[in-house]
N, C-alpha and C positions, 0 to 999 in steps of 0.2 A: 660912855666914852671915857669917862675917867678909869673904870676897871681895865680897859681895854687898853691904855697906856698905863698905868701898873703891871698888868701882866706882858705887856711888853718889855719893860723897865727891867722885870722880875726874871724872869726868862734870858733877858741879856745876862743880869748879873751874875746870876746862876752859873750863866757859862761859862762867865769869866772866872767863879770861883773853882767849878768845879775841875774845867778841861784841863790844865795842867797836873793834875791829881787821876784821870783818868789814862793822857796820854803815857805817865810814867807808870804808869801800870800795863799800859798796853806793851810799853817797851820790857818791861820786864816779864811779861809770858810773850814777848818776843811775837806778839802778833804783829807781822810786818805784811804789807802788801811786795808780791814780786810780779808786776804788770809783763806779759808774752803777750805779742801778738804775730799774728801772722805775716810779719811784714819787719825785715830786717831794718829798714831802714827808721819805722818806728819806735822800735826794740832799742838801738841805739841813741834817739833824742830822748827818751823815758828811762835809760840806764841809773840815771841818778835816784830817781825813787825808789828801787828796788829798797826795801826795808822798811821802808815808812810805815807808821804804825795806821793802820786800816781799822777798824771796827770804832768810828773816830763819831757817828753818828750817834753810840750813845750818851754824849754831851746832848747833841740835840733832844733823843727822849725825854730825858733826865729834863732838860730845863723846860722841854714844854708841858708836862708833865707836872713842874712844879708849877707855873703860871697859871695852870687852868687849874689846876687843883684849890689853887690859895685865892682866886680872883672871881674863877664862873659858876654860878647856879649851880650844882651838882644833879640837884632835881631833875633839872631839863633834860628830855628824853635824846634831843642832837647832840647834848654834850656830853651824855651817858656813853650815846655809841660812837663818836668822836675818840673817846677815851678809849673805849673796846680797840677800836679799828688800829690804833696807833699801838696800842700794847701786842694784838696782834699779829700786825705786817714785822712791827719792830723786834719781835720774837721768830718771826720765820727769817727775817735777813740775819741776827743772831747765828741762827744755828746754819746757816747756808755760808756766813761769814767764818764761823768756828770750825764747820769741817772742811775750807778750803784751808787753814792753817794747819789743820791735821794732817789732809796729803801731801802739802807741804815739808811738815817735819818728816812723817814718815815714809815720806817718798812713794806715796799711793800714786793709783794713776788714776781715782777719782778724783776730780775738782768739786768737791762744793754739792748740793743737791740738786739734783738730775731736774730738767728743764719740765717734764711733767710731773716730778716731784712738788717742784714749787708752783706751780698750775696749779694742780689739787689747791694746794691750801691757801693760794690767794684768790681762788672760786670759793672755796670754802668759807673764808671769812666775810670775800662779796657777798655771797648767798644768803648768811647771818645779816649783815649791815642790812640787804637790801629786802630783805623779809618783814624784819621788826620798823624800817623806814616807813613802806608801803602800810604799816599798820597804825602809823603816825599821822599819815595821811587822809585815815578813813573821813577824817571831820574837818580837812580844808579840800577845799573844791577848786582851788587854785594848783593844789602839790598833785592833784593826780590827773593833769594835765601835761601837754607835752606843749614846751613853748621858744618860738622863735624870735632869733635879734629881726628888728625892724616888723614885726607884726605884734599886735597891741591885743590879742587875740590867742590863748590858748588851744591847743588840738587835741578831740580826746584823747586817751590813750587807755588800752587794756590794762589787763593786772600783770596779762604774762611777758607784756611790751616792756613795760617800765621795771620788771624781774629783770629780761634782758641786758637790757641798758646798764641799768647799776652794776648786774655784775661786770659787762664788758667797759663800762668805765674807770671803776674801780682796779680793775685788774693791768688797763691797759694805761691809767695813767699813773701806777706803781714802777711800772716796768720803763716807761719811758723816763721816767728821771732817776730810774738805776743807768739806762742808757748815755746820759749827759752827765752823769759821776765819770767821767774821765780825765779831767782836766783840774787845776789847784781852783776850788772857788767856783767853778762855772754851776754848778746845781744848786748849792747854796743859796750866789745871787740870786738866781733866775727865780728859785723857789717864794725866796724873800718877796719878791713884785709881786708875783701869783697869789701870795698869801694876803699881800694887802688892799690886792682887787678884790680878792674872796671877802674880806672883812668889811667894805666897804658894800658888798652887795648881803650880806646876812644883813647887816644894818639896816638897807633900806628896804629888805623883805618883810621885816615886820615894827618896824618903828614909827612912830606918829611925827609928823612933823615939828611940833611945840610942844612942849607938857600941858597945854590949855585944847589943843589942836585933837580933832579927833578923826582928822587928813593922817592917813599914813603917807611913808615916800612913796611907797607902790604902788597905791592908787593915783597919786600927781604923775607918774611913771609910767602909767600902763606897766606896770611889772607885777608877775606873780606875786601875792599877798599871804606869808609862810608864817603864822604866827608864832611865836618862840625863838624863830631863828639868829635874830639881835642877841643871842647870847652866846651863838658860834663868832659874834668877832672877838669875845675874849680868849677863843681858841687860837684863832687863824691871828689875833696880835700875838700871842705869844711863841707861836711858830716863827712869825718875823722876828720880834727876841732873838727866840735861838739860833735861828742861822746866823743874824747879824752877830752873836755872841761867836757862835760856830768859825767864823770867816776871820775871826781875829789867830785862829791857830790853821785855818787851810788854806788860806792865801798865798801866793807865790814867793818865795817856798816851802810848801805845805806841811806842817808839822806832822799831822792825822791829814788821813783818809776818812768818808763820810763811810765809806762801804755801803752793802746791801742793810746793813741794820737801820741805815739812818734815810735812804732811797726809797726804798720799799713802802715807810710809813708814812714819807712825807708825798709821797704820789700819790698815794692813796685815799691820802688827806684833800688833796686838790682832786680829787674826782668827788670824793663824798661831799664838800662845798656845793661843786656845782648840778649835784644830785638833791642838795635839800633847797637850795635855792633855785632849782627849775632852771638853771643854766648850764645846760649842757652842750647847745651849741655853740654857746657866747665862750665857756670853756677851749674851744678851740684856738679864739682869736687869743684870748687872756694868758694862756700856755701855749702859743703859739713857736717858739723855741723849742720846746718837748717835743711837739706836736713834726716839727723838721726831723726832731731828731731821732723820732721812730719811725718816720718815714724814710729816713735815708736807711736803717736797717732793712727796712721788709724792701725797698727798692732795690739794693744791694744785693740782699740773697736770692732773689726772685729773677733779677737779670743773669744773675752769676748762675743758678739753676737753667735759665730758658736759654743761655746761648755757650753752655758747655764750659765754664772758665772765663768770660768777659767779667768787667765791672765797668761801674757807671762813674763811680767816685775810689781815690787809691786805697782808701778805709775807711770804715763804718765803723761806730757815729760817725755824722760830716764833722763835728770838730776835728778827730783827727785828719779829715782829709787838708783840711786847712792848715795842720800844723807840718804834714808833711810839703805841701806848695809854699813853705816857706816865710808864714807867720810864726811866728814865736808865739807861748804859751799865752805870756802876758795878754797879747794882741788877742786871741781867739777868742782868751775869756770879757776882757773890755768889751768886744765888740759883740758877741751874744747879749754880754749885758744892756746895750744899750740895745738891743734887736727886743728883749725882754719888754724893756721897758718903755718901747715903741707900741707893744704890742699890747700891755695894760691899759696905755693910754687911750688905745683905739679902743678898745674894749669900753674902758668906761663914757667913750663919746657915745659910743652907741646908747648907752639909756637915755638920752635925752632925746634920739632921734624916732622914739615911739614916737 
């Protein structure tokens, strides 16, 4: 617990030394976000950001990156590919970030890397994660189970089941919180609650109750029993860190953008939690926020596909539909934020409801 509040601490500080050193650098190669969308009327509430410097996410690398570096076990095979996974994703939003600034300058008519470009490699790096995961596995009986909120009772699960899942986890909750980067702050917050449910259940996956105590919490819990996993909260503390750090330069009105460099790793990161922690359905309720907000996408294009031109909502993500009906930025993000932090809470009522 103490490491896990140092590298919280650490990870804040970080950002606070670093991000004004990154973002004047960002301004000077002129990496600026120019937000279009298909909807005049949104185009012109978001006219003020046009410039804002975007690739704003690697403050967040950087500082989780140094928290877990200086704070967690290194040994540890979850914190090993925790580390993989975030260098990773945080290298393909990189370069999907850097050549939308390219078409930009040179007036290409590419945006950024093509939609099954970046597929490829965020299976890619699932695949990796959830290969060497499953081989962590072979010697808890608990991790290669598939396990539900309110049943006290693991389900089996194949090898090619839980291959599945990881990558479609991984993948899809990368994507969903590049989805809620639209607004000053709203992904950051929201990430910040997520991370600290996440840290709170590594904890009780494999920690003993007392230092005399040979009761872990997951056994008083009915909950999966993941030995090692107690050293992913000095991961997932110091993710909280850096966005809290992060949110001091993207809050209304936002210095930096998080971009795909800093979305990408940090979804990523909230799947692979609830991947070593056997919480994947619980994942739902706990990122419940995301979880809307990739649902109003695939609702969105899917109606607008089946009935020729309708929509359900006036733009996708629903944040923006709500800022077009006439909430203000401020208000949208407020109020996810506490939808967030509604949604952590119920989360973690449910462990006691085994």
């Amino acid at each position: 617990m103490f490491r896990s509040v140092a590298a919280t601490l650490t990870s804040l500080l970080f950002a606070f030394v670093i991000g004004p050193r990154i973002i004047r650098w960002l301004m000077r190669k002129k990496i600026g976000d120019r937000p279009e969308f298909h909807h005049a009327a949104l185009n012109e509430l978001t006219k003020e950001k046009a410039n804002t410097p975007t690739m704003g996410g690697l403050i967040i690398i950087f500082s989780v990156l140094a928290g877990s570096l200086l704070w967690a076990k290194l040994n540890n095979p979850f914190v090993q590919k925790a580390v993989i996974l975030v260098i990773w994703f945080g290298a393909l939003g990189a370069v999907d970030d850097w050549l939308k600034l390219t078409s930009n300058i040179r007036h290409r008519s590419r945006n950024g890397l093509r939609p099954w470009e970046k597929l490829i490699f965020q299976f890619g790096g699932a695949v990796l994660i959830a290969r060497f995961l499953y081989a962590d596995f072979v010697n808890i009986p608990d991790g290669q189970l598939f396990w539900l909120p309110f049943y006290k009772h693991g389900l089996p699960l194949a090898n090619w089941m839980f291959l599945l899942i990881a990558i479609f986890y991984i993948s899809a909750t990368s994507n969903a919180v590049n989805f809620a980067d639209g607004m000053d702050g709203l992904a950051a917050g929201c990430v910040g609650m997520v991370s600290i449910v996440l840290a709170v259940l590594c904890y009780v996956a494999s920690e003993t109750m007392t230092r005399t105590s040979t009761v872990t919490w997951a056994s008083y819990l009915l909950l999966p029993a993941i030995p090692q996993a107690g050293e992913l909260c000095i991961f997932y503390s110091a993710i909280t860190g850096a966005v809290l750090g992060f949110l001091w330069y993207n809050c209304h009105p936002a210095q930096t953008f998080m971009g795909d460099v800093g979305s990408l790793p940090l979804g990523a990161a909230m799947g692979y939690g609830a991947l070593v922690t056997r919480n994947e359905i619980l994942l739902l309720i706990i990122g419940g926020v995301f979880v809307i907000e990739l649902l109003s996408v695939a609702l969105q294009i899917g109606y607008f596909k089946y009935t020729g031109g309708k929509r359900i909502f006036r733009c996708a993500p629903i944040h923006h539909h709500f800022h077009l009906i006439g909430w203000s930025e401020p208000q949208v993000v407020v109020r996810f934020w506490l939808l967030a932090a509604a949604f952590a809470a119920i989360a973690l009522a449910t462990l006691k409801i085994r």
